[in-house]
matplotlib code that plots the C-alpha trace (Angstrom):
import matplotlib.pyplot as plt

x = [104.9, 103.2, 102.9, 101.9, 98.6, 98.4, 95.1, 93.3, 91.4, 89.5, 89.5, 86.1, 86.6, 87.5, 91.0, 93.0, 95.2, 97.6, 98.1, 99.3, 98.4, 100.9, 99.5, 100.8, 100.2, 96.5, 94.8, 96.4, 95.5, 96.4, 98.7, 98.1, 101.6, 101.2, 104.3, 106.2, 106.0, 107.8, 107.2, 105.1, 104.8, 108.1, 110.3, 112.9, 112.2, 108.5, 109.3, 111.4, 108.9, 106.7, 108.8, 109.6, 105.8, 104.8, 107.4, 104.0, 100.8, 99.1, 99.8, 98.5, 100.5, 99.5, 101.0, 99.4, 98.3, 100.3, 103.1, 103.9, 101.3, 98.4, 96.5, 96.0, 98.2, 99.4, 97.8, 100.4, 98.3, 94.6, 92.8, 95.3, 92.8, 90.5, 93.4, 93.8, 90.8, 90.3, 93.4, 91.8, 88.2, 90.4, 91.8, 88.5, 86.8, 89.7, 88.7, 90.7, 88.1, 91.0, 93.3, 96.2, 97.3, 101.3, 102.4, 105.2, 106.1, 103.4, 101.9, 102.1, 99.9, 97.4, 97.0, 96.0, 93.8, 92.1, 91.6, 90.0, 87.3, 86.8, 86.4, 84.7, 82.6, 80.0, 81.3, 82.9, 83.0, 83.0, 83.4, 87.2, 88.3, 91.1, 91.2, 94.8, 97.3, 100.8, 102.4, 106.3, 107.9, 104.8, 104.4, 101.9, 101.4, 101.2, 103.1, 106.6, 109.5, 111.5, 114.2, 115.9, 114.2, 110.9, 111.8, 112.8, 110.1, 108.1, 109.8, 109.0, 105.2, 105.0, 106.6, 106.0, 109.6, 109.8, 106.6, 108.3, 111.7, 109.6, 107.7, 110.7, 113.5, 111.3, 108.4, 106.1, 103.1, 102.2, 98.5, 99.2, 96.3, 96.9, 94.4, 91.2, 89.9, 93.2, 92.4, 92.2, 96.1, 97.3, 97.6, 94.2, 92.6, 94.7, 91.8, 89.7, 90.9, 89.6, 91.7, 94.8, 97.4, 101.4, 103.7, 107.4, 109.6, 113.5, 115.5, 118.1, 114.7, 116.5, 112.7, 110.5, 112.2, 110.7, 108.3, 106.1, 105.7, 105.2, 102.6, 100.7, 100.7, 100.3, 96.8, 95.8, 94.7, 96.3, 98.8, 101.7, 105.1, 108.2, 111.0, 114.3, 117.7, 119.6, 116.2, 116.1, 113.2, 110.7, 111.1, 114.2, 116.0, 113.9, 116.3, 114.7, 114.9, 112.3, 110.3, 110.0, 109.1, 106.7, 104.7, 104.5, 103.1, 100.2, 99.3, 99.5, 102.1, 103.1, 106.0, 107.3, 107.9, 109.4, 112.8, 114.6, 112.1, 111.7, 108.6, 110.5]
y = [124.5, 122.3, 118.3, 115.7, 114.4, 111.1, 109.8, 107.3, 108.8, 106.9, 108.2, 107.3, 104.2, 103.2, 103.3, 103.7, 106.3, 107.6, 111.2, 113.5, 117.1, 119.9, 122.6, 126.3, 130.0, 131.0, 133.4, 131.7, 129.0, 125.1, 123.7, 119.7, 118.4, 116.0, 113.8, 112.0, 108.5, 106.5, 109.1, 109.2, 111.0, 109.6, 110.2, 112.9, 115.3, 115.2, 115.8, 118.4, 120.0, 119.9, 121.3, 124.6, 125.0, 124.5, 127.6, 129.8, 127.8, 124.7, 121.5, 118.0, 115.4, 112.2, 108.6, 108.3, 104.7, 102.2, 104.2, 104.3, 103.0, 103.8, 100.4, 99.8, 100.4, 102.9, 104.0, 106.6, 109.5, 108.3, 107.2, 109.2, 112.6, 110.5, 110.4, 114.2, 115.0, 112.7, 115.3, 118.1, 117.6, 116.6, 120.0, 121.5, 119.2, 120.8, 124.1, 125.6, 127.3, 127.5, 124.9, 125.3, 121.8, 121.2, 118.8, 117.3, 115.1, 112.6, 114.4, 118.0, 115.6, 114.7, 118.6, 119.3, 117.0, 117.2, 121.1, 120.4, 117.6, 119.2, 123.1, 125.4, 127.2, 124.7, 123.9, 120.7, 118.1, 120.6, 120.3, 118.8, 121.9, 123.4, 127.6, 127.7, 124.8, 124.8, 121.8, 121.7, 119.5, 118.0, 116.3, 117.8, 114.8, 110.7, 108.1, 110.2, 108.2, 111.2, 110.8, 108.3, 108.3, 108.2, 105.1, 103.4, 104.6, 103.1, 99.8, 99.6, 100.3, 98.0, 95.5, 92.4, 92.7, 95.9, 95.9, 93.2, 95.9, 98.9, 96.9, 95.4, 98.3, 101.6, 99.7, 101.5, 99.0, 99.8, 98.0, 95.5, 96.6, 99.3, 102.8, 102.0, 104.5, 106.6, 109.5, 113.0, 114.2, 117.2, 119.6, 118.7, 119.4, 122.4, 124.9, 123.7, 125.0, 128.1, 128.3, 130.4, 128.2, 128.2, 126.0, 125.6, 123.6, 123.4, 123.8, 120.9, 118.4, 115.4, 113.9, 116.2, 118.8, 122.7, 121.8, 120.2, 123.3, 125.5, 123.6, 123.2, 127.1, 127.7, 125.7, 127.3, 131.1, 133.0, 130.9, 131.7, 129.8, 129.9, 128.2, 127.6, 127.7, 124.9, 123.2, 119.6, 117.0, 117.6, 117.4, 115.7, 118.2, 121.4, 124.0, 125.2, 128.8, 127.4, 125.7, 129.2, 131.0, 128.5, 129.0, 132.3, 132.4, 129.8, 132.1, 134.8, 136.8, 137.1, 139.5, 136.2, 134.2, 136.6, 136.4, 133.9, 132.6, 133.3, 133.3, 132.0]
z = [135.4, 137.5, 138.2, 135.3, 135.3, 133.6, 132.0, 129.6, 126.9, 124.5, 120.8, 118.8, 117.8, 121.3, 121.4, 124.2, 124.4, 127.2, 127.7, 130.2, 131.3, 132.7, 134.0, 132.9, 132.8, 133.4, 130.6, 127.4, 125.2, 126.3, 123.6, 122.4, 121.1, 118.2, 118.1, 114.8, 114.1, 116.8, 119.1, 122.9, 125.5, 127.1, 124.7, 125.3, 122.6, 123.3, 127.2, 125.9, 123.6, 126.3, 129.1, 126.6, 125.9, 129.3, 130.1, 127.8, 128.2, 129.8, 128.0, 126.6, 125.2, 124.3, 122.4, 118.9, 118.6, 118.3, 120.1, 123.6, 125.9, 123.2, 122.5, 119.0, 116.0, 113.9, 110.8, 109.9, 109.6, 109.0, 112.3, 114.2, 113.7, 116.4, 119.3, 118.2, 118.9, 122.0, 123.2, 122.3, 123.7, 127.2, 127.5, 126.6, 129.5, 132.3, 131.6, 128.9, 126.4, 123.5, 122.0, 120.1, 118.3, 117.3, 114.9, 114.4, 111.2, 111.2, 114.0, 111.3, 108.9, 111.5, 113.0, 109.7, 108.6, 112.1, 111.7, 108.1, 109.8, 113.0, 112.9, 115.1, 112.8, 112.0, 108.6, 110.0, 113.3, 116.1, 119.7, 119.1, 117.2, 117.5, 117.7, 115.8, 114.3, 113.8, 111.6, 111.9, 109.3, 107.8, 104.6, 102.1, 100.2, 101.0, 99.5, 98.9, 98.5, 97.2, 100.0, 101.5, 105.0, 103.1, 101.0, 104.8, 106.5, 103.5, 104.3, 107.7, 107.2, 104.3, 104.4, 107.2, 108.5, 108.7, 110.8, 113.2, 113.0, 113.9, 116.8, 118.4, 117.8, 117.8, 120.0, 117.1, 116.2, 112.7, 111.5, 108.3, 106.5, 103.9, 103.8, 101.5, 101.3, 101.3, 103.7, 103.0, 102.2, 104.2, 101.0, 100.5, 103.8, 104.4, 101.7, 104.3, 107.5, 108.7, 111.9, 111.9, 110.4, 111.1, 109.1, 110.0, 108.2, 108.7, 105.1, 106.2, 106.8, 104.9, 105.2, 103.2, 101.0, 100.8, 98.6, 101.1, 103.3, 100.5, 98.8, 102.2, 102.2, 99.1, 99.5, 102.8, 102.5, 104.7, 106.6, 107.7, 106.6, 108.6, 106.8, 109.0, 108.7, 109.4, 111.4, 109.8, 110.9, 113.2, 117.3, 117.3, 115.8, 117.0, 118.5, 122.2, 120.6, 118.1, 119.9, 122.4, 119.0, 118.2, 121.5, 121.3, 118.4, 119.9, 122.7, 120.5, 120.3, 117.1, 117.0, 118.6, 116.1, 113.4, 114.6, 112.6, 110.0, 106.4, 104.4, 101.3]

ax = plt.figure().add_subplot(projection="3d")
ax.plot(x, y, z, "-o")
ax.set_aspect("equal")
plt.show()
């Protein structure tokens, strides 16, 4: 794996967004790491996700906005398809003719809603595509306060104090206004994917219960759904043995990622 290579990028609506390339194996797809909420590029678990997939393929990883060095706020899912695709269209410009995106939490939504508006067979936004998606953890729906994480998390975005918490304790800027319109949800954008489409999803995730993954499946024809043992949320909890499987599966060997999943 070689030297991190740190760059602006700037997403459509001119946002600033930090990102970083590592360069990896020659021959295989680059993979584009989509991080949770509260998440960048400096955080351990996304330096760690990174470090395993760079062990398979070349790798971007970036700070949504509002996170990290990003400018702007967060929007929790909506405008975060244009840093996405700001990520994406990077890797494409350093040579590497096919993308794989990974999403994790928040970052699962956004992977998925990106591969709905941006596809690479002219039905949608193309030149930002990705060639295959995998969304661990992801919610299928917004607005779920099902769970107490959710009904917290719902706090912070919400609520004026929680937005001064978030900033000052998680250094997560999250914008005050609210979504109008409300964005595509990931359950609905996932019919509309035509990419090869993984989701993972732990059955210990204490965020978004089994449901969630198996309605984004259920929606998407022909995806694939890998439900973990013992995995709970996102990269924070992400064993390195998944994350290996996970890679695999990206640069495409699939016989990879059979070993400890279950389609249930």
């Amino acid at each position: 794996m070689g030297a991190r290579v740190g760059t602006t990028l700037l997403a459509e609506d001119g946002t600033a967004i930090e990102a970083v390339y590592v360069p990896g194996p020659v021959g295989v797809p680059a993979i584009v790491v989509a991080h949770g909420f509260t998440g960048s590029v400096d955080r351990p678990a996304v330096r760690r996700a990174v470090e395993v997939f760079g062990r398979y393929a070349p790798v971007v990883a970036f700070s949504f906005r509002g996170h990290g060095r990003s400018g702007g706020r967060s929007t929790v899912g909506d405008l975060e398809v244009q840093d996405l695709a700001a990520a994406v269209a990077w890797a494409r410009r350093l040579g590497h003719g096919r993308v794989v995106t990974v999403g994790f939490s928040m970052g699962g939504s956004v992977v998925v809603r990106h591969a709905a508006l941006h596809r690479g067979d002219g039905g949608g936004r193309t030149g930002a595509h990705a060639d295959a998606v995998v969304a661990v953890s992801a919610p299928a729906r917004w607005y779920y306060r099902g769970t107490a994480p959710m009904r917290r998390l719902h706090w912070a975005v919400e609520l004026p104090v929680g937005r001064v918490v978030s900033r000052v304790a998680l250094r997560t800027r999250i914008a005050a206004r609210r979504w109008d319109p409300v964005p595509l949800s990931p359950v609905a954008a996932a019919p509309l994917i035509t990419a090869p489409l993984l989701i993972v999803h732990g059955d210990r995730d204490a965020y978004f219960p089994l449901d969630h993954p198996r309605s984004l499946a259920a929606a998407a024809p022909g995806a694939e759904l890998w439900v973990e043992a013992g995995f709970g949320h996102a990269e924070n909890a992400a064993p390195e043995a998944l994350l290996e499987r996970v890679a695999q599966w990206a640069v495409g060997d699939q016989q990879g990622g059979q070993q400890g999943g279950s389609a249930a």
